[in-house]
C-alpha positions in Angstrom: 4.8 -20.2 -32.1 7.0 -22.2 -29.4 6.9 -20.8 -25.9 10.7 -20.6 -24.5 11.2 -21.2 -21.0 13.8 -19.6 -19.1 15.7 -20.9 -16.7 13.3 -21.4 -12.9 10.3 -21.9 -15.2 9.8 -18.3 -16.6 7.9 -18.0 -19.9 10.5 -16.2 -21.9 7.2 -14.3 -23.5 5.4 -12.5 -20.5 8.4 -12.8 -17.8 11.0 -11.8 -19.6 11.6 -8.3 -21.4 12.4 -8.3 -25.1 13.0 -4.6 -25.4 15.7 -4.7 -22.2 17.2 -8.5 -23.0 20.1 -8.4 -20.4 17.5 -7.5 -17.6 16.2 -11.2 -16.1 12.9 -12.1 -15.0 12.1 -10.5 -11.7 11.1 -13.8 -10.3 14.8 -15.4 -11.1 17.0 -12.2 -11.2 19.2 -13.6 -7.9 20.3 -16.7 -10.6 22.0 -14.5 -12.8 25.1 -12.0 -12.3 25.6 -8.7 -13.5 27.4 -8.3 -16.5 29.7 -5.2 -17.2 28.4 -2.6 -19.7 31.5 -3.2 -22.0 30.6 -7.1 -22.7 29.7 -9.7 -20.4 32.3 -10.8 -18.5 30.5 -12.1 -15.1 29.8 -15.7 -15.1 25.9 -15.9 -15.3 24.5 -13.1 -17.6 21.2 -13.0 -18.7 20.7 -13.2 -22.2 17.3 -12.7 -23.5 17.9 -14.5 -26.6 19.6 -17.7 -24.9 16.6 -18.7 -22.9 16.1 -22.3 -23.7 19.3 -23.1 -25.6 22.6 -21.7 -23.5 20.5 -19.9 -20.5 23.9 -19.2 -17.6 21.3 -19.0 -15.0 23.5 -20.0 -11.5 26.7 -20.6 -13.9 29.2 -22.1 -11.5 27.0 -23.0 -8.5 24.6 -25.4 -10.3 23.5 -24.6 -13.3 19.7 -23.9 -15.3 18.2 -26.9 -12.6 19.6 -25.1 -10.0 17.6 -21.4 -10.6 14.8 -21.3 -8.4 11.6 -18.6 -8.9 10.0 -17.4 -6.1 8.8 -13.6 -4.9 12.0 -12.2 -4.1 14.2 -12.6 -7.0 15.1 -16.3 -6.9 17.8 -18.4 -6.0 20.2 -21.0 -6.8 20.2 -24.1 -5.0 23.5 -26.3 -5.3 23.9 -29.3 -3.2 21.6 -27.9 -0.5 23.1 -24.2 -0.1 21.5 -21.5 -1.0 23.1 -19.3 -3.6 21.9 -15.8 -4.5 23.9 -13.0 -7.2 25.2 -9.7 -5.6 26.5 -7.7 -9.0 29.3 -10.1 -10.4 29.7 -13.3 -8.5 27.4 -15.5 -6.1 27.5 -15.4 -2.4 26.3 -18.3 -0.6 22.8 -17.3 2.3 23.5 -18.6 5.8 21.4 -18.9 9.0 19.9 -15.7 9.8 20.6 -14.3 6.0 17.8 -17.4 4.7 15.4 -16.3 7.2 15.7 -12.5 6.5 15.3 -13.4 3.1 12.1 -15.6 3.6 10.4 -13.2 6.1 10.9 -10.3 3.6 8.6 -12.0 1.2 5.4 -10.0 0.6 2.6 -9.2 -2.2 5.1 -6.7 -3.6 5.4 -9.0 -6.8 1.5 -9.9 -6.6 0.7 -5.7 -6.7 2.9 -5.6 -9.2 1.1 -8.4 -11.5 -2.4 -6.9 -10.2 -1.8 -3.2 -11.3 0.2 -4.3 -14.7 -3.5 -6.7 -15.6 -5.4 -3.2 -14.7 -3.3 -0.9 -16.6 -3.5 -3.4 -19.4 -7.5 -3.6 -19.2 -7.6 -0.1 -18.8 -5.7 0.2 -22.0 -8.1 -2.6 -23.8 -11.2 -0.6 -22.9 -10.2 3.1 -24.0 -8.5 1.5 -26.9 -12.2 0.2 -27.4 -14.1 3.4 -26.5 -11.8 5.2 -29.5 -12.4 3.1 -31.8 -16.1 3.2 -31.9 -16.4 6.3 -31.4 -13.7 6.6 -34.9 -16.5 4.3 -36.2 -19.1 7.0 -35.5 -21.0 4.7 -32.5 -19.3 6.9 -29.6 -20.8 4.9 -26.5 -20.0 8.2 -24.1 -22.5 10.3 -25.8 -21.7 14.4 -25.3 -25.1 15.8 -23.2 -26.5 18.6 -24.7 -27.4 21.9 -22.2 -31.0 22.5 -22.8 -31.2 26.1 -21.6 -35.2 26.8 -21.1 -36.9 30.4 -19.8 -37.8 30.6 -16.5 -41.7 29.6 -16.7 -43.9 32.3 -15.1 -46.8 31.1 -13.1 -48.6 34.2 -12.4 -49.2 37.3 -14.6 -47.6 40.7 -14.2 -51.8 41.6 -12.6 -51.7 38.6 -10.6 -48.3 39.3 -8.6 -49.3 43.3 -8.1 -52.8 41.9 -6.6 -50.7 39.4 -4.3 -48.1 42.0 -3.0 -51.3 44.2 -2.4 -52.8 41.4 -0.7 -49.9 41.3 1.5 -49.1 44.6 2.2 -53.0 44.7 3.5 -52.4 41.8 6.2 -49.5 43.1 7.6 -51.0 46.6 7.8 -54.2 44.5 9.9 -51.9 42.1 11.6 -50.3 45.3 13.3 -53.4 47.6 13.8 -54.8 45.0 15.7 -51.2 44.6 17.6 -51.8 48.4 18.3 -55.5 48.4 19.4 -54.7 45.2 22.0 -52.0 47.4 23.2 -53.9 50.6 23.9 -57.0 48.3 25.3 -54.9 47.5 27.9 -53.1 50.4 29.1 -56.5 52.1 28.4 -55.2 54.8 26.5 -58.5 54.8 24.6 -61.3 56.3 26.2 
């Protein structure tokens, strides 16, 4: 299998989208112009199955040498200007336009790559987990509830001889509470 690379570099394979082929890899999308729905009449489309043979990639200003990737969508550089695509045509950056565009870079396009790798890993490993447990080796086993009786410690004699044994040492506890009482206000003669 031959790899195709797109114009800026771009593996045609993981950059580029087969199932959308007129949307252009996010890291070159400024080198390309917008086409019209009803056929292509702007001078750089993307063409998913061109990349590598005709690729328009900054048609008119430059032309497949010219596309530069980087983090925010490319750009075409033609005899030293900088050339980006806004919808049909190209419009050259100036002065303050260049350094908006470079201090707008960010990880925006890194996220991106990070949480497509997780979803994608994510995917591997439950794709895993079902098929083993298809195969019968289901590595989440199901826990099974064990219900169990509530294990008695003392007979049904042994908890009436406690609560008598209680009810006794409060009764003595508060005679004696009583008797201290009456000692000293001498109500017993």
């Amino acid at each position: 299998m031959v790899n195709v690379t797109c114009c800026g570099d771009q593996d045609r394979a993981t950059e580029a989208s087969e199932t959308h082929p007129n949307r252009p890899p996010n890291d070159t999308r400024n080198c390309y112009t917008r086409g019209n729905t009803r056929g292509n009449t702007s001078p750089a489309p993307f063409d998913w199955n061109q990349c590598g043979l005709n690729d328009k990639a900054c048609n008119g200003v430059g032309n497949c040498d010219a596309c530069v990737a980087d983090e925010t969508g490319g750009y075409c550089d033609y005899d030293g200007s900088i050339w980006v695509a806004t919808g049909t045509q190209f419009t050259e950056l100036k002065g303050r336009q260049i350094i908006d565009r470079l201090s707008s870079r960010g990880g925006r396009r890194t996220d991106l790559r990070i949480r497509r790798r997780e979803r994608d890993s994510e995917r591997k490993m439950e794709n895993r987990i079902r098929e083993m447990q298809i195969m019968g080796r289901d590595p989440l086993p199901q826990r099974t509830r064990v219900i169990s009786t509530p294990v008695h410690t003392q007979s049904f004699i042994g908890s009436y001889i406690n609560i008598i044994m209680l009810g006794l040492g409060i009764l003595l506890l508060t005679s004696s509470f009583v008797l201290e009482y009456a000692k000293k206000n001498k109500l017993l003669k």
